[in-house]
PyMOL CGO cylinders between C-alpha atoms (Angstrom):
from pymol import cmd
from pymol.cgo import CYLINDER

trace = [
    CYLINDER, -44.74, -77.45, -11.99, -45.79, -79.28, -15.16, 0.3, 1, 1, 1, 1, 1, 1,
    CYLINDER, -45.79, -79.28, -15.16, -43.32, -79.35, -17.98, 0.3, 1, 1, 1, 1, 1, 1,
    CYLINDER, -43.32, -79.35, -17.98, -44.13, -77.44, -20.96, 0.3, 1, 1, 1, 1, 1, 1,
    CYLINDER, -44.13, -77.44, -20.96, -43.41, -74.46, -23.10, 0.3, 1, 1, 1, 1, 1, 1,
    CYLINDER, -43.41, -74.46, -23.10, -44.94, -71.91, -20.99, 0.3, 1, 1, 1, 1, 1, 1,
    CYLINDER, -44.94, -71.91, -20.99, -42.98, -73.28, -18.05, 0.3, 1, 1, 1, 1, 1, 1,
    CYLINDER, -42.98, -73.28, -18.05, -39.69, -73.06, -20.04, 0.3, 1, 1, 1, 1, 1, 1,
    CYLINDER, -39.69, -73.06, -20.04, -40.19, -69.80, -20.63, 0.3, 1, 1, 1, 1, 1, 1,
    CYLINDER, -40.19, -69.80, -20.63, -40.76, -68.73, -17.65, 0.3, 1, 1, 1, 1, 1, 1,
    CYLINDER, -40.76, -68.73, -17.65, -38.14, -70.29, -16.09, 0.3, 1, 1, 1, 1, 1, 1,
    CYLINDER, -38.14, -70.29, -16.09, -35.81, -68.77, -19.14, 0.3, 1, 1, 1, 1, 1, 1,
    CYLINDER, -35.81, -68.77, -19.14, -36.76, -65.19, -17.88, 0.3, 1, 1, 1, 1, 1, 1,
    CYLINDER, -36.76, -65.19, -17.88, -36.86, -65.99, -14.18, 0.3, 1, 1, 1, 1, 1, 1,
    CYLINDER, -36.86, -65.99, -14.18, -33.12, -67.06, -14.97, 0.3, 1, 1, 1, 1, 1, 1,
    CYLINDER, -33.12, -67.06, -14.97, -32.36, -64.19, -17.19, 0.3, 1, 1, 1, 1, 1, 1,
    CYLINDER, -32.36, -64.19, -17.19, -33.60, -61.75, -13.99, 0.3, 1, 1, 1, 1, 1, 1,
    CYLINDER, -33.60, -61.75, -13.99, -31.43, -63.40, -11.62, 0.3, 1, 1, 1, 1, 1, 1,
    CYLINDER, -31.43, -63.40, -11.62, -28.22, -62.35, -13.55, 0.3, 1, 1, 1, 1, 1, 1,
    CYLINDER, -28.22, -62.35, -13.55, -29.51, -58.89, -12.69, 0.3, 1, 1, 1, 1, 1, 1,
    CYLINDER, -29.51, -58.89, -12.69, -28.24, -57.61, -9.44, 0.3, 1, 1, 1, 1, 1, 1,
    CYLINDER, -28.24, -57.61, -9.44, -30.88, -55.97, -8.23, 0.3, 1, 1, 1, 1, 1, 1,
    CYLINDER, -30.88, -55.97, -8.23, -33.10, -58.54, -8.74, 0.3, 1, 1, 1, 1, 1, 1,
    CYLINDER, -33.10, -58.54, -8.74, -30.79, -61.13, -7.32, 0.3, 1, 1, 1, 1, 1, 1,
    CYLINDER, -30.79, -61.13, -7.32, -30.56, -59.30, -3.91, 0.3, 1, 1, 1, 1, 1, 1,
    CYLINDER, -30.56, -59.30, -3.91, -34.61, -58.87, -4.00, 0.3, 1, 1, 1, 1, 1, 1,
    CYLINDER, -34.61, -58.87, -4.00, -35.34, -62.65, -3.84, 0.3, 1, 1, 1, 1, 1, 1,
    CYLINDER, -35.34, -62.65, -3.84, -32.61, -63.56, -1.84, 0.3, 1, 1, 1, 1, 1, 1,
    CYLINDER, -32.61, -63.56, -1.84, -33.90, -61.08, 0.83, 0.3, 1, 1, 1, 1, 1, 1,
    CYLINDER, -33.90, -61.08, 0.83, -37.53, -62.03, 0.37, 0.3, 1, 1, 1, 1, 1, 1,
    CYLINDER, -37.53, -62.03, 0.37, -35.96, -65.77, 0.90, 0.3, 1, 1, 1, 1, 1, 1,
    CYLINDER, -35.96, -65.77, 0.90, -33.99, -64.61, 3.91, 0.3, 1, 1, 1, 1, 1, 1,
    CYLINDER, -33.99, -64.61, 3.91, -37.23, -62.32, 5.48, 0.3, 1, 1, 1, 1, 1, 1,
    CYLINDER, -37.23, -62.32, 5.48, -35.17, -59.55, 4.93, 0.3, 1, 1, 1, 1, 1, 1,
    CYLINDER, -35.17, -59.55, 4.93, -37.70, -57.39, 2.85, 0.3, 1, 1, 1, 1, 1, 1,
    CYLINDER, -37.70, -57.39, 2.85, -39.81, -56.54, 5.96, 0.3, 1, 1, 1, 1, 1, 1,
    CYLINDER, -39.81, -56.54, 5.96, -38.98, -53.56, 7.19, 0.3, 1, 1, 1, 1, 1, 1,
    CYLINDER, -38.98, -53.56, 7.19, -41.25, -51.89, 10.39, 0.3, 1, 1, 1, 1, 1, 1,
    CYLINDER, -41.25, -51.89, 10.39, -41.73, -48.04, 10.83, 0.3, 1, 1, 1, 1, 1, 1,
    CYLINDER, -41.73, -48.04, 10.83, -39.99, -47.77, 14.21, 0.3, 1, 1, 1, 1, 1, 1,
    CYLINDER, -39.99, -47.77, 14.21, -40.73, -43.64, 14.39, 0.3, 1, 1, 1, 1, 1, 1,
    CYLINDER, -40.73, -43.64, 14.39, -38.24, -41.31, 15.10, 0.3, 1, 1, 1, 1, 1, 1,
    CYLINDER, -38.24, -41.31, 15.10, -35.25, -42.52, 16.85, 0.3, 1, 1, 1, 1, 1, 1,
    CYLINDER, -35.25, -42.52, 16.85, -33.82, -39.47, 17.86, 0.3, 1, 1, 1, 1, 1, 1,
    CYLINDER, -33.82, -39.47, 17.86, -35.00, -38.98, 21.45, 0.3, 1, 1, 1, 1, 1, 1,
    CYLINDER, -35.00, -38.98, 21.45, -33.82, -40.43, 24.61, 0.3, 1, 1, 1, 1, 1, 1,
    CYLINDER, -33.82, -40.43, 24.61, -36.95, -42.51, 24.99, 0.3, 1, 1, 1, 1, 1, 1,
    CYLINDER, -36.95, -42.51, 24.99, -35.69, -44.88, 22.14, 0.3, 1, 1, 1, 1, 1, 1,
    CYLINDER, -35.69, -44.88, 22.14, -35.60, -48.38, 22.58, 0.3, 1, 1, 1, 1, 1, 1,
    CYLINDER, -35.60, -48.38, 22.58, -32.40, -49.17, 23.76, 0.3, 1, 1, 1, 1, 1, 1,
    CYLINDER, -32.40, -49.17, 23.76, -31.17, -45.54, 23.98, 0.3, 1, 1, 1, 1, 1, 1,
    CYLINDER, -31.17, -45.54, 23.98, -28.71, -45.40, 27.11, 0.3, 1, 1, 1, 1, 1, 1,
    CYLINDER, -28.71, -45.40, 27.11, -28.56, -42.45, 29.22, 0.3, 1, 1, 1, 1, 1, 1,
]
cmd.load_cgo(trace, "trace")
């Protein structure tokens, strides 16, 4: 990143966000690969991954 007053800035309000919770939890989990999340159908049935019987 080059130094300037555009780059201030936005570093002022990416700062600013992070105070927020919310938005502290979403980058730490896009950091972490926690924001993926996969459809994995209905679990409800016996034929569920690891569903004992």
């Amino acid at each position: 990143m080059r130094p300037g007053p555009q780059t201030r800035a936005l570093w002022e309000m990416f700062s600013d966000l992070m105070d927020l919770d919310d938005a502290h939890r979403y980058v730490a989990d896009m950091l972490a690969d926690m924001d993926v999340r996969y459809d994995l159908g209905d679990n409800t049935g016996s034929s569920a991954p690891c569903a004992r019987t």
